[in-house]
KEMAR-642695 format. One record per atom (N, C-alpha, C): x, y, z; residue in three letters. Coordinates in pm, whole numbers, padded with zeros to 5 digits, always signed. Each point is the difference from the previous one (the first is absolute). Layout:
XYZALA
...
***
This chain:
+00083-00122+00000UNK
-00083+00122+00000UNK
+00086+00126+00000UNK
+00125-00005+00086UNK
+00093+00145+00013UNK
+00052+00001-00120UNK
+00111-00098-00075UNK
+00033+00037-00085UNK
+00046+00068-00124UNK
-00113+00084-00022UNK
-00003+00150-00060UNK
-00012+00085+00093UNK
+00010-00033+00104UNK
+00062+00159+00045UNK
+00144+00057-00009UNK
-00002+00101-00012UNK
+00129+00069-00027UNK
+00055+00159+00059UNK
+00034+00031+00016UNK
+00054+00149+00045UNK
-00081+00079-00080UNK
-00118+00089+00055UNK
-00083+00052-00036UNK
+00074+00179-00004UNK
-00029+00058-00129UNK
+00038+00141-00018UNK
-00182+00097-00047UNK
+00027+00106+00068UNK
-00194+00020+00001UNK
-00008+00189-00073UNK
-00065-00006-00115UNK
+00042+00128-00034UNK
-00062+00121+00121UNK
+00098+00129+00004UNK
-00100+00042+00166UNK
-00093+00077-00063UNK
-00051+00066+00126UNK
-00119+00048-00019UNK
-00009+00204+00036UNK
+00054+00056-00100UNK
+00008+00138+00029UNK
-00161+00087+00049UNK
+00053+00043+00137UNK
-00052+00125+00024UNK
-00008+00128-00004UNK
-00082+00076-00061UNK
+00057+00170-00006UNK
-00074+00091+00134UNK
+00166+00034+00066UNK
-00053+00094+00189UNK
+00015+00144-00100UNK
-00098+00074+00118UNK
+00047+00108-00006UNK
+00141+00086+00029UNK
+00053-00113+00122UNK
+00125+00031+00023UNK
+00138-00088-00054UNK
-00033-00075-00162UNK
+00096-00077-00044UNK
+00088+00061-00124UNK
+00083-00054-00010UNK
+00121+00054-00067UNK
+00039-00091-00130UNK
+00115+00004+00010UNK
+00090-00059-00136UNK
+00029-00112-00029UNK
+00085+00018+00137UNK
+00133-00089+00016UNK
-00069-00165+00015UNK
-00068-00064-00025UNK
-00040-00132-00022UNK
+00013-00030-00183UNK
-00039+00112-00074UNK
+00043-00033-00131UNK
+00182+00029+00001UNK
+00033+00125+00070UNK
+00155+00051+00002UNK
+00128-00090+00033UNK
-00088-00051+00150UNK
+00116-00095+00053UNK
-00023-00150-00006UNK
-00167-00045-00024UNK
-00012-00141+00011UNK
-00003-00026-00106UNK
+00012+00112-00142UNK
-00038-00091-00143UNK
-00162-00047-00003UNK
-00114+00073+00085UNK
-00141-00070-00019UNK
-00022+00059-00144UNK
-00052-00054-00064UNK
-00096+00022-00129UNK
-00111+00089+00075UNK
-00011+00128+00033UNK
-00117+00014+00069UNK
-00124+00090-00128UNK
-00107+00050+00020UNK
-00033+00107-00076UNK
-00087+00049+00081UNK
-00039+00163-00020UNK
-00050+00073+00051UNK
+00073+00101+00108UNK
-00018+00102+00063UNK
+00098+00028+00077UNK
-00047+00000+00145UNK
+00109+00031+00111UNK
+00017-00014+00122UNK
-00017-00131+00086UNK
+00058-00127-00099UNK
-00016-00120+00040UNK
+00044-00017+00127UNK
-00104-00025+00104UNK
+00067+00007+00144UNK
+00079-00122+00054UNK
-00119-00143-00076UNK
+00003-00100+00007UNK
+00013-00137-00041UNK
+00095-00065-00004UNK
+00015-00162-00096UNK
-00056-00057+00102UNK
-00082-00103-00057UNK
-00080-00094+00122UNK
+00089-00099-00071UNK
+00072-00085+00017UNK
+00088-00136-00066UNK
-00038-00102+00070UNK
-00076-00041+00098UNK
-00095-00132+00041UNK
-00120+00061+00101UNK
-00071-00067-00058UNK
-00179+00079+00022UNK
-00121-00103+00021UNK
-00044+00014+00091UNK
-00100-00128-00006UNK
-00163+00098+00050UNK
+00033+00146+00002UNK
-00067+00097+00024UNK
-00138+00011-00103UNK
-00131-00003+00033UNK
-00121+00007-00065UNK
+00014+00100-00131UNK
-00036-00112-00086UNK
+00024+00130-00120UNK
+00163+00051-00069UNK
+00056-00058+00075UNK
+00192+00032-00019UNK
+00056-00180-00001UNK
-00081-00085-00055UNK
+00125-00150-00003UNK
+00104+00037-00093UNK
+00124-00033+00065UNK
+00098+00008-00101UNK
-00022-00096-00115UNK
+00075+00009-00129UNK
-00039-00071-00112UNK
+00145-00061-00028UNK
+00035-00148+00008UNK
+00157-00013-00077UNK
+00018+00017-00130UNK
+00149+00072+00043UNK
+00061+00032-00141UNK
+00093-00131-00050UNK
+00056-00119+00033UNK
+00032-00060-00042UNK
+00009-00159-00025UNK
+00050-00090-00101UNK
-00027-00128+00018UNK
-00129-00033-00050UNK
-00053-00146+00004UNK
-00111-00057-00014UNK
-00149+00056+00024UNK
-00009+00081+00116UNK
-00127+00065+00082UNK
+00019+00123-00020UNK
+00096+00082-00111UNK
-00043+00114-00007UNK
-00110+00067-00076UNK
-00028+00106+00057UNK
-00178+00040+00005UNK
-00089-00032+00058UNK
+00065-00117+00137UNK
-00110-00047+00071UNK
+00006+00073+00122UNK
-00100+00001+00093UNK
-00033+00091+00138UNK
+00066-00097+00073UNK
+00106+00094+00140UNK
+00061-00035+00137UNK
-00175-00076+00059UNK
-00100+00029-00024UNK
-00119-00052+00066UNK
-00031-00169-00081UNK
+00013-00002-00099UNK
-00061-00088-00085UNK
+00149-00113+00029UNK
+00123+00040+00021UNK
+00121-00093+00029UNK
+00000-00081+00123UNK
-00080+00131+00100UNK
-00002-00060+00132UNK
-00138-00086+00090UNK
-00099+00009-00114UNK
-00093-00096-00061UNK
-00023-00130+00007UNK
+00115+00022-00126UNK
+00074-00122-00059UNK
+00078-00076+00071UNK
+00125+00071+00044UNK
+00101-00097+00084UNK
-00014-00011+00145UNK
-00093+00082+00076UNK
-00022+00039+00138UNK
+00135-00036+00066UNK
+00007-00078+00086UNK
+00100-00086+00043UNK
+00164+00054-00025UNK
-00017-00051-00150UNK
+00086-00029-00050UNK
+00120+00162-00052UNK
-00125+00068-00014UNK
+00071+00130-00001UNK
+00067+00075+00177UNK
-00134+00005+00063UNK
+00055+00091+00113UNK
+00041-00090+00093UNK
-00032-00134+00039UNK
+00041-00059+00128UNK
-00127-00032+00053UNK
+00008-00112+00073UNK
-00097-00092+00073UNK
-00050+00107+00103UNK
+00092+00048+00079UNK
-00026+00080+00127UNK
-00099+00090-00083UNK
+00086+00093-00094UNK
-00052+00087-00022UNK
-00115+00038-00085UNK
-00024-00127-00044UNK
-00151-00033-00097UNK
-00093-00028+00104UNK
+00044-00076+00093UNK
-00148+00028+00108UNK
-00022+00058+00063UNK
+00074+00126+00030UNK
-00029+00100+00068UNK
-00072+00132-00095UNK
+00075+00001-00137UNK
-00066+00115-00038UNK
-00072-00064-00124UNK
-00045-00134-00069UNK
-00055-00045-00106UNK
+00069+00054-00122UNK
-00139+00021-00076UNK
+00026+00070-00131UNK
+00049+00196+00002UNK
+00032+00032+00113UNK
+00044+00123-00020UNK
+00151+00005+00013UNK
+00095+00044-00052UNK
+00160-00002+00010UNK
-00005+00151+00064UNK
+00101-00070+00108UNK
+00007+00068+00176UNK
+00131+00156-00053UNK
+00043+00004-00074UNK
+00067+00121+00006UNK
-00004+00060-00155UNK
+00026+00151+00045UNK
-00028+00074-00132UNK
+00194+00081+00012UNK
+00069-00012-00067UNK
+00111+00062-00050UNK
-00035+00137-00127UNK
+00129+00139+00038UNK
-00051+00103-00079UNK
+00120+00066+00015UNK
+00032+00057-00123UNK
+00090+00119+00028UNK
-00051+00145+00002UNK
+00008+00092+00060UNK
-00025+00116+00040UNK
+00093+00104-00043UNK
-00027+00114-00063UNK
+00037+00126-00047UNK
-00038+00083+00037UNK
+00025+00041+00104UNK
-00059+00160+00039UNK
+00087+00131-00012UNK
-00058+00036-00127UNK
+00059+00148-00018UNK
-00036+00129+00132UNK
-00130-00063+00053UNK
-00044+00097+00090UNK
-00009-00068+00110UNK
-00018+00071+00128UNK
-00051-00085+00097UNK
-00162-00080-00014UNK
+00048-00063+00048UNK
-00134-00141+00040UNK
-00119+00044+00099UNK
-00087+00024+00035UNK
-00120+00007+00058UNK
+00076-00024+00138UNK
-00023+00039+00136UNK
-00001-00078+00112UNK
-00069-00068+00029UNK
-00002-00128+00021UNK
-00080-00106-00022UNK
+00045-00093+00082UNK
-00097-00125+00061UNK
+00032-00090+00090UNK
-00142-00121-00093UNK
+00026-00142+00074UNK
-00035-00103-00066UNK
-00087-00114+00169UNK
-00128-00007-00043UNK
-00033-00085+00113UNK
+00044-00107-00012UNK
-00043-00086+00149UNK
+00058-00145+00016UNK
-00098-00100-00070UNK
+00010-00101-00008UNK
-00072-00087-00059UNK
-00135-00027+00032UNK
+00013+00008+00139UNK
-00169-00038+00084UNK
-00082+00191-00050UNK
+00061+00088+00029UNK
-00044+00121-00053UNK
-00070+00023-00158UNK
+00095-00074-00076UNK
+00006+00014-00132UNK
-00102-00106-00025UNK
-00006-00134+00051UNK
-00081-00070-00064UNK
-00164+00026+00061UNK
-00019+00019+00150UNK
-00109+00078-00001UNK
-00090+00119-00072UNK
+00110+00076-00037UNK
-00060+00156-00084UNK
+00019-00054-00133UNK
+00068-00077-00071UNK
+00038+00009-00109UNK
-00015-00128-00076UNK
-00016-00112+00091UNK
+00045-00137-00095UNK
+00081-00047-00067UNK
+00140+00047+00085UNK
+00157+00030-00038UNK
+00103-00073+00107UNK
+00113-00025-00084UNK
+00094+00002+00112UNK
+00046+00162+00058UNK
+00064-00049+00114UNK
+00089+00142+00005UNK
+00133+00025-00044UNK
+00071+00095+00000UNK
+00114+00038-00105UNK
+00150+00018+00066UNK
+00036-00129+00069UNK
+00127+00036+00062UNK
+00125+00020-00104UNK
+00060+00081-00003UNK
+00096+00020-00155UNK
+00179+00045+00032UNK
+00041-00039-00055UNK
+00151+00029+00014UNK
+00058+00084-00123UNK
+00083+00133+00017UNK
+00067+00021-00127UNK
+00179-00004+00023UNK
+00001+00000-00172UNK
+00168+00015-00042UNK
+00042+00129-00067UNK
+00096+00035+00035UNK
+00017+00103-00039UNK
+00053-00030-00136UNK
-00018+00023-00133UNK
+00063-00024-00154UNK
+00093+00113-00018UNK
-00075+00198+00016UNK
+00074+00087-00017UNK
-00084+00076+00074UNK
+00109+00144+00055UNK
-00029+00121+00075UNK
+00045+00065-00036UNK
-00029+00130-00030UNK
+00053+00104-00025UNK
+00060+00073+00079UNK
+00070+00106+00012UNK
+00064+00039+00105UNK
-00115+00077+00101UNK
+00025-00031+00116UNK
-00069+00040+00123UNK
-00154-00029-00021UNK
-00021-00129-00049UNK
-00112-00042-00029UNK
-00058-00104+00151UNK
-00145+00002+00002UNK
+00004-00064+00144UNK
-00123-00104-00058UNK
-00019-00087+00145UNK
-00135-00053+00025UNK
-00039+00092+00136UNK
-00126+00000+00024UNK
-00080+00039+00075UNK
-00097-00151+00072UNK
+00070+00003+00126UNK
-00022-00159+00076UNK
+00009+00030+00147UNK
-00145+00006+00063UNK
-00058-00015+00117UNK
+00047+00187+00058UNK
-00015+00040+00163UNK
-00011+00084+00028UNK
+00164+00031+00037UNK
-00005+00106+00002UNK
+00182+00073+00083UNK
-00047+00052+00149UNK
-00073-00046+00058UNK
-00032+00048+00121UNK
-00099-00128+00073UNK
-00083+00056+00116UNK
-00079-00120+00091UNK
-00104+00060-00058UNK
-00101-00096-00058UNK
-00100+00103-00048UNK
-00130-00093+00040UNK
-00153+00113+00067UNK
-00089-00046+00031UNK
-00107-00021-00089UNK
-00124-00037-00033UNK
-00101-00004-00086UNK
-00060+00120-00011UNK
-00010+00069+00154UNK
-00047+00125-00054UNK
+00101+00138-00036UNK
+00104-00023+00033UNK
+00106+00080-00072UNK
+00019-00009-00166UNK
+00007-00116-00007UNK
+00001-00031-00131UNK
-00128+00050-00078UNK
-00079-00010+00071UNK
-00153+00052-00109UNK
+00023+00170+00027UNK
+00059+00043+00085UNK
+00030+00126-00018UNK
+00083+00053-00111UNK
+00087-00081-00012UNK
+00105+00064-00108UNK
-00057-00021-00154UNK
-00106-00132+00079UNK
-00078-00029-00191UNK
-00064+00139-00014UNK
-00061+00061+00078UNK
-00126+00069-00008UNK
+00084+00139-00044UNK
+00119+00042+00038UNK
+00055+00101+00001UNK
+00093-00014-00131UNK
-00002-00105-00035UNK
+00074-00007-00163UNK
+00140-00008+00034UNK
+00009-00016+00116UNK
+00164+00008+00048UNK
+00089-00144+00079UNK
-00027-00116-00108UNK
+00010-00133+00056UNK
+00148-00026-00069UNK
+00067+00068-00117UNK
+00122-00047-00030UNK
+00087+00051+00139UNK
-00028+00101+00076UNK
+00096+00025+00140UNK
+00023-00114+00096UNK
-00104-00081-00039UNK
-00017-00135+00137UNK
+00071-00123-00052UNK
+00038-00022-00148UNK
+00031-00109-00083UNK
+00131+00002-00011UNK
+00052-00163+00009UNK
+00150+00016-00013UNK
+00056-00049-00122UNK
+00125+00108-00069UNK
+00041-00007-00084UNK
+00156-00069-00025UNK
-00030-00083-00074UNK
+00146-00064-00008UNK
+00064+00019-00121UNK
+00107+00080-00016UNK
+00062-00033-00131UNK
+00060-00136-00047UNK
+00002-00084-00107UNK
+00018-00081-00047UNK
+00104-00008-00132UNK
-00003-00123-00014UNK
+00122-00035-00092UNK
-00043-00169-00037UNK
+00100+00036-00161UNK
-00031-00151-00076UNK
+00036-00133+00118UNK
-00058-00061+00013UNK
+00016-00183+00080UNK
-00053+00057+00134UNK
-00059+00138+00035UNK
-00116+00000+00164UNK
-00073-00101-00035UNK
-00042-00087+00102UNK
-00153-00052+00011UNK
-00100+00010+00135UNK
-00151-00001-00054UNK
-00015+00045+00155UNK
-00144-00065+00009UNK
-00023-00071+00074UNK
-00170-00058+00053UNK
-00031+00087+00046UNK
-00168-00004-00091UNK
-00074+00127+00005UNK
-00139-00103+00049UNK
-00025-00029+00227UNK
-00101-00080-00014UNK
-00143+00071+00024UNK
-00092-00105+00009UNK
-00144+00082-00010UNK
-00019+00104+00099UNK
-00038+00131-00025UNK
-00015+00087+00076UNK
+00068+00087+00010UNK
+00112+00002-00083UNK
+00116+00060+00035UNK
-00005+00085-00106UNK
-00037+00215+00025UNK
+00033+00049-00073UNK
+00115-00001-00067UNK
-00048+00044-00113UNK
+00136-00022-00138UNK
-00041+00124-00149UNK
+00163+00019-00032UNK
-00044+00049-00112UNK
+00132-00036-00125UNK
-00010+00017-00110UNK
+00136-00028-00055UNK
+00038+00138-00035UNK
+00071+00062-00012UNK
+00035+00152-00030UNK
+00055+00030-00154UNK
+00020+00132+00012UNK
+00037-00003-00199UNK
+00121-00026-00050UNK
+00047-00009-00046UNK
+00112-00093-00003UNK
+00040-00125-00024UNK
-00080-00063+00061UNK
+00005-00154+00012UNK
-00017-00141-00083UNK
+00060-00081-00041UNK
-00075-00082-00030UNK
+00015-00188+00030UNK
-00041-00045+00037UNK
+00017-00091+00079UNK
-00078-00118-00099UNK
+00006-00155+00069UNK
-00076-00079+00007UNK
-00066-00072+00119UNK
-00112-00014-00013UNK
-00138-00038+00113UNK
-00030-00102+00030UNK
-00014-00061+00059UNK
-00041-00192+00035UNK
-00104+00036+00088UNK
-00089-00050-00028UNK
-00121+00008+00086UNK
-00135-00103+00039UNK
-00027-00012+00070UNK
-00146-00091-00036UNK
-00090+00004-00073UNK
-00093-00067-00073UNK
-00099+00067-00103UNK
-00058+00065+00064UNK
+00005+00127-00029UNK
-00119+00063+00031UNK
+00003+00155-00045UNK
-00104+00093-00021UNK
-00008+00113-00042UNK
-00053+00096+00058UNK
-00018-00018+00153UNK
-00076+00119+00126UNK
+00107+00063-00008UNK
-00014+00123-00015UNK
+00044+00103+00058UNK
-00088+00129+00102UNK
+00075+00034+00058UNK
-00079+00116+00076UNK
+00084+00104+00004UNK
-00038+00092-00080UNK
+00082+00174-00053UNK
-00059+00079+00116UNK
+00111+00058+00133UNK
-00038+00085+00055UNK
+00069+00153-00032UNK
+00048+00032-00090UNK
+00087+00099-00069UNK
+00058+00022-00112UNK
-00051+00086-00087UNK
+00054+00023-00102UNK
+00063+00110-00066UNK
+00102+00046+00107UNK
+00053+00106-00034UNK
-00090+00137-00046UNK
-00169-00023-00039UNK
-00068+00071-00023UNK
+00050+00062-00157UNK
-00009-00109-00049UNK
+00044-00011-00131UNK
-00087-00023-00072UNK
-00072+00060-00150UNK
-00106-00017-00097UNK
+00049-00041-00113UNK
-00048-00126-00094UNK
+00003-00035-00126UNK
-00008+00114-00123UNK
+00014-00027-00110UNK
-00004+00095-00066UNK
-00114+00075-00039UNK
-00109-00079+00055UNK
-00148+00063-00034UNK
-00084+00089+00095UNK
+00109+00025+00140UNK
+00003+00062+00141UNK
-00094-00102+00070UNK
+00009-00160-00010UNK
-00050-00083+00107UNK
+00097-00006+00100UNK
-00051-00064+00125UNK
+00101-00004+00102UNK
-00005-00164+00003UNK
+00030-00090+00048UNK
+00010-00132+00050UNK
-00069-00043+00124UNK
-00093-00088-00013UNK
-00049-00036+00154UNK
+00075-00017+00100UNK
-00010+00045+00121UNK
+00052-00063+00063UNK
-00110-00097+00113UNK
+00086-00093+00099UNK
-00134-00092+00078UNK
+00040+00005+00103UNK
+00033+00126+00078UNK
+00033+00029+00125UNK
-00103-00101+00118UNK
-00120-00019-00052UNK
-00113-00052+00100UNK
+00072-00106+00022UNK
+00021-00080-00127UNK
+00010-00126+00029UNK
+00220-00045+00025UNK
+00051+00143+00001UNK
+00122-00066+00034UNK
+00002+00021+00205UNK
-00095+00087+00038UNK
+00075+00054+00143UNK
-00009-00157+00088UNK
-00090-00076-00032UNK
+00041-00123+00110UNK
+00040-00126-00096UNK
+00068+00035-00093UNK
+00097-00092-00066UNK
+00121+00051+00010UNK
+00066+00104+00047UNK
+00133+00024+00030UNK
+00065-00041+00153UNK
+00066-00071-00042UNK
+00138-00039+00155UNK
+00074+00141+00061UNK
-00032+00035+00062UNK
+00062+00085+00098UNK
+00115-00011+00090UNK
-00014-00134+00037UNK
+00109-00005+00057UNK
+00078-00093-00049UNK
+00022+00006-00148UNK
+00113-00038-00072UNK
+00144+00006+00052UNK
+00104-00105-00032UNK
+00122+00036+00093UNK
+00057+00069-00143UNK
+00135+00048+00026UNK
+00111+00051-00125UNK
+00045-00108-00068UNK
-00052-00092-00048UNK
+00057-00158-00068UNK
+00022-00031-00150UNK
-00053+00128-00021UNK
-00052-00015-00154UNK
+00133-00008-00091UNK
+00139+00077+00028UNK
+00098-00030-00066UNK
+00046-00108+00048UNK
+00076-00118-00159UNK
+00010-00121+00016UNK
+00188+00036-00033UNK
+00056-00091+00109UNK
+00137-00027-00047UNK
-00004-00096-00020UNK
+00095-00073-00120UNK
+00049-00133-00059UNK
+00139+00007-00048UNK
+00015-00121+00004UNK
+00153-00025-00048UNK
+00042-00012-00167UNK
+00019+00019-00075UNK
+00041+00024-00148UNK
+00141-00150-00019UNK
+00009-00058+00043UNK
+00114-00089-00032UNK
+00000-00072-00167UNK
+00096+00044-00080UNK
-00016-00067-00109UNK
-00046-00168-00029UNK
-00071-00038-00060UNK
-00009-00131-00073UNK
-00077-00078+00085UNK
-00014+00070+00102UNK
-00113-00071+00130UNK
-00164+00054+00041UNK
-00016-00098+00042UNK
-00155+00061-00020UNK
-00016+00088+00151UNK
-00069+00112+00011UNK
-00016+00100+00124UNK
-00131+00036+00042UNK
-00021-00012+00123UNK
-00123+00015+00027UNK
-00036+00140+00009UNK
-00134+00035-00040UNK
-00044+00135+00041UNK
-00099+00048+00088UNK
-00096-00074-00028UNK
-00153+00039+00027UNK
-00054-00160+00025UNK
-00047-00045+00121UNK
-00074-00135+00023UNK
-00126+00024+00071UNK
-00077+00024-00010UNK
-00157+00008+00020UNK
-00083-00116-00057UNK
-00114-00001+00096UNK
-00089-00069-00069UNK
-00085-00028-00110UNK
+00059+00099-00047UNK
-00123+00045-00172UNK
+00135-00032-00111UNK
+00123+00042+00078UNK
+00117-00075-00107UNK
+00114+00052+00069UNK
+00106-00124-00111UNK
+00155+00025+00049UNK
+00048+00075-00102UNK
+00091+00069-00002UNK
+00078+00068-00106UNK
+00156-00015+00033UNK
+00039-00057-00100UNK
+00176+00036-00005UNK
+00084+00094-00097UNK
+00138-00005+00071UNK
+00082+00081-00127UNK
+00078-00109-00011UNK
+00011+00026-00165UNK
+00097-00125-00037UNK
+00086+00097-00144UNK
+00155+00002+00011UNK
+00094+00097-00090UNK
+00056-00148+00007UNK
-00009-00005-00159UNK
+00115-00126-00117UNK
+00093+00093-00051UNK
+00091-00067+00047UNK
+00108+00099-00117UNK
+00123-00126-00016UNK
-00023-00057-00185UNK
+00097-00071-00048UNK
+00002-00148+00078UNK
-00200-00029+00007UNK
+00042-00116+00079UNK
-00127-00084-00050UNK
-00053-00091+00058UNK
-00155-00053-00027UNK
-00002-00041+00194UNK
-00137-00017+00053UNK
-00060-00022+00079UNK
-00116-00136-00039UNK
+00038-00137+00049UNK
-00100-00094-00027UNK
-00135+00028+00150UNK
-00060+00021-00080UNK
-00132-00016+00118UNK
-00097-00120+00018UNK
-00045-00004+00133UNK
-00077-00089+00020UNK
-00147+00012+00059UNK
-00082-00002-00057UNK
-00124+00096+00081UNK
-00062-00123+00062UNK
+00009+00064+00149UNK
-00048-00122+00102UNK
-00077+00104+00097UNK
-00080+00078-00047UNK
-00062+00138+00063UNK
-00157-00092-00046UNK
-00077-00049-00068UNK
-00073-00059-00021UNK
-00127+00130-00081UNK
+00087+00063-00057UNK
-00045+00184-00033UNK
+00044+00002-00157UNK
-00059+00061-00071UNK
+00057+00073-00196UNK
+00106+00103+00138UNK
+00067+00054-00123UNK
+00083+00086+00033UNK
+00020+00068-00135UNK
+00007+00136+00094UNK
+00032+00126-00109UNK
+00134+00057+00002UNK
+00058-00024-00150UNK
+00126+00147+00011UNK
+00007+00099-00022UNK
+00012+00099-00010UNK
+00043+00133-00018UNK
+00069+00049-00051UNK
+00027+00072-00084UNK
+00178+00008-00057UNK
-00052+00185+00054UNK
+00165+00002+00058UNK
+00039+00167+00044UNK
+00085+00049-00037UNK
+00100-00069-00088UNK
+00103+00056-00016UNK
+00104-00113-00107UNK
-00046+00046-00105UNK
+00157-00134-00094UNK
-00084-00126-00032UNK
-00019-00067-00075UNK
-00128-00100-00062UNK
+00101-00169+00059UNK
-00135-00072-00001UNK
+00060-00153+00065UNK
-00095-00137-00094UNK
+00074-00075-00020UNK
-00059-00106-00066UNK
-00053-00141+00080UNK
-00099-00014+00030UNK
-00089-00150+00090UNK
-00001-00053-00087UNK
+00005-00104+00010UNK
+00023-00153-00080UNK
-00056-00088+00047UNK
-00093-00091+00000UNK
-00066-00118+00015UNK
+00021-00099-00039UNK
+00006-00134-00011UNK
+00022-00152-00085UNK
-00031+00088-00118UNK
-00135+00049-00082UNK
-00008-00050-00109UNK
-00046+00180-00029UNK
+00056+00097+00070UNK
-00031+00138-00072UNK
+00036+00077+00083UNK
+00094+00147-00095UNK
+00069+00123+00093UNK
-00093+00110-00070UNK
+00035+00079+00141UNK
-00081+00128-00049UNK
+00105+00100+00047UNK
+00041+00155-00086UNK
+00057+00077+00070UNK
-00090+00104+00059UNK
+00057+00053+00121UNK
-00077+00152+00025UNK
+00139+00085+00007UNK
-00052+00124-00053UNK
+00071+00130+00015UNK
-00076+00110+00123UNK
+00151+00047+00008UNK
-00063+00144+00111UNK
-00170+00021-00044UNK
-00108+00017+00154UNK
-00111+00048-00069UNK
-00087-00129-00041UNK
+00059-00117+00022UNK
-00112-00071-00025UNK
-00022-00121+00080UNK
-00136-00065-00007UNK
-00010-00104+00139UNK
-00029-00148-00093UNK
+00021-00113+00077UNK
-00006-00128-00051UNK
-00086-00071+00141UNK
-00101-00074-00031UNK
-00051-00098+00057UNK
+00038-00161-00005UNK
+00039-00047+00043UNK
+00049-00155+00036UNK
-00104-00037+00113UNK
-00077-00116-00089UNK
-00093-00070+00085UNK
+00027-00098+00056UNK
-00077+00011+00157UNK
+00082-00156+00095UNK
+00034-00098-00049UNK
-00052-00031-00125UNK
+00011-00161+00002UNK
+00167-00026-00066UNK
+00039+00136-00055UNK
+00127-00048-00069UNK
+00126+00040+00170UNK
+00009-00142+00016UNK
+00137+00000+00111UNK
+00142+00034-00006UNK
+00043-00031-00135UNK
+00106+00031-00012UNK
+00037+00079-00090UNK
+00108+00140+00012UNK
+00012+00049-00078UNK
+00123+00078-00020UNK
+00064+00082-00177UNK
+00110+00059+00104UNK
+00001+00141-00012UNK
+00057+00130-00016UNK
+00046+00118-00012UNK
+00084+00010+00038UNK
+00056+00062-00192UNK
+00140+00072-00036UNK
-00015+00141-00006UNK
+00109+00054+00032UNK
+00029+00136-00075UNK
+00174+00031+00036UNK
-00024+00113-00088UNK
+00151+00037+00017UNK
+00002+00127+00061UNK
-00105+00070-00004UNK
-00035+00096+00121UNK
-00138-00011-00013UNK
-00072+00007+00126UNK
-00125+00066+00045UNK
-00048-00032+00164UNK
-00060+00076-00013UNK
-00085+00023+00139UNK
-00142-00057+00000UNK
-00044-00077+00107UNK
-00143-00035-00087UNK
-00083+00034+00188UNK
-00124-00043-00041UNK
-00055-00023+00159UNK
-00090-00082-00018UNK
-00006-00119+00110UNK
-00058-00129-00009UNK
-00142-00015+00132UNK
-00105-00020-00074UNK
-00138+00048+00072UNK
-00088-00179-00033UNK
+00022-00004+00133UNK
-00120-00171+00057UNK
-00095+00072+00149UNK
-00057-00121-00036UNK
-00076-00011+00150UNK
+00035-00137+00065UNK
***
């Protein structure tokens, strides 16, 4: 039955923000069209957004209609009976020419009550920053519920928010509740759970070109935000060449860093999970018994559980490796 499966490549799925930029056609090479592409969705299991593969046997077929088909065999035993026919994480690269909305993400019991959703625990990478470019992640002070609705009310909530300048290889868990923003400058890649709640409590008070403003859902973010969030959100990891590095281990997923340089890595997937790569930097070739696929900077590859063994070459790159 596995057999034909193979290292899945999925064409993405562009979004146009009001606050998106270039640099995804500039620096990732996307084919994009239209302008201010904020967003590549590159694995999507999101209503209305299935990713579609671009390559091999099943291309043109839906990430929904694969996982259908192979249940099991694609995501993992564990992870087919816990989440069925929906595939548990959505991957994206992000361009923000402008700042990002201030925005926070409910928890799952929140989200699936109001919404019929998971909730959105998410991690980013830093790809590129511009100089003195930041994220905007949780408060710079002790802050109360009703202080905080003060500064909403007074338009004066970037004073309470803490700003971090950043740089290419930051990463940082961004979990539920936890105000966040990505700043201008930036552009990163996203690992996240499926899901698409957001709750916009700020928008710079910024209008589209037709003088609309953007909703925001202040109602429904004030008792979905963590308050007493600790400072955790920046992640240190170790970078060791040719070895695999841990980053991010949560329950919604693991993420690693893994830099080949002038070598191959045989893998063995005993995670009982598909696994996603990433390419960040310098392109890498996976190889299977009976089929290779390359990715370049900018692009993601799916490897479904059932294939155990496998290898990746390169002679440089950086990749990041995403299971549950």
């Amino acid at each position: 039955m596995y057999k034909k499966l193979y290292p899945f490549k999925f064409h993405p799925i562009f979004k146009e923000k009001i606050w998106g930029g270039n640099k995804l056609t500039s620096i990732l090479n996307k084919k994009t069209s239209g302008n201010n592409i904020g967003e590549s969705w590159e694995i999507s299991a999101v209503k209305k957004n299935f990713s579609i593969v671009a390559n091999g046997i099943y291309k043109g077929q839906s990430l929904k209609k694969l996982l259908k088909n192979y249940t099991s065999g694609l995501i993992g035993h564990k992870n087919y009976k816990t989440f069925g026919e929906t595939f548990p994480l959505l991957i994206k690269f992000i361009d923000a020419k402008e700042n990002l909305s201030i925005q926070l993400h409910p928890n799952n019991k929140l989200a699936a009550r109001r919404h019929g959703s998971f909730g959105k625990t998410e991690m980013w990478y830093v790809m590129q920053a511009d100089n003195d470019a930041n994220l905007i992640v949780g408060f710079n002070q002790k802050i109360t519920s009703e202080k905080y609705i003060k500064h909403l009310n007074n338009k004066t909530l970037p004073q309470i928010l803490n700003f971090d300048k950043v740089k290419q290889g930051d990463a940082y868990f961004i979990d539920v509740g936890r105000i966040h923003a990505i700043g201008a400058g930036v552009m990163l890649a996203e690992i996240q759970q499926t899901s698409d709640i957001t709750y916009r409590v700020y928008d710079w008070d910024r209008a589209d070109a037709n003088g609309n403003f953007r909703d925001l859902h202040n109602d429904l973010a004030i008792d979905a935000i963590d308050f007493n969030m600790k400072d955790d959100f920046r992640i240190e990891y170790a970078k060791t060449k040719n070895e695999i590095n841990k980053v991010v281990s949560c329950p919604y997923f693991t993420t690693n860093y893994i830099s080949i340089y002038s070598k191959f890595i045989l893998k063995e997937n005993t995670f009982d999970s598909f696994i996603i790569y990433i390419c960040v930097e310098g392109e890498a070739t996976i190889t299977t018994s009976d089929y290779s696929e390359t990715i370049k900077k900018g692009e993601t590859l799916l490897m479904p559980a059932a294939i155990k063994i496998f290898k990746i070459k390169a002679e440089k790159a950086e990749l990041l490796e995403v299971y549950i």
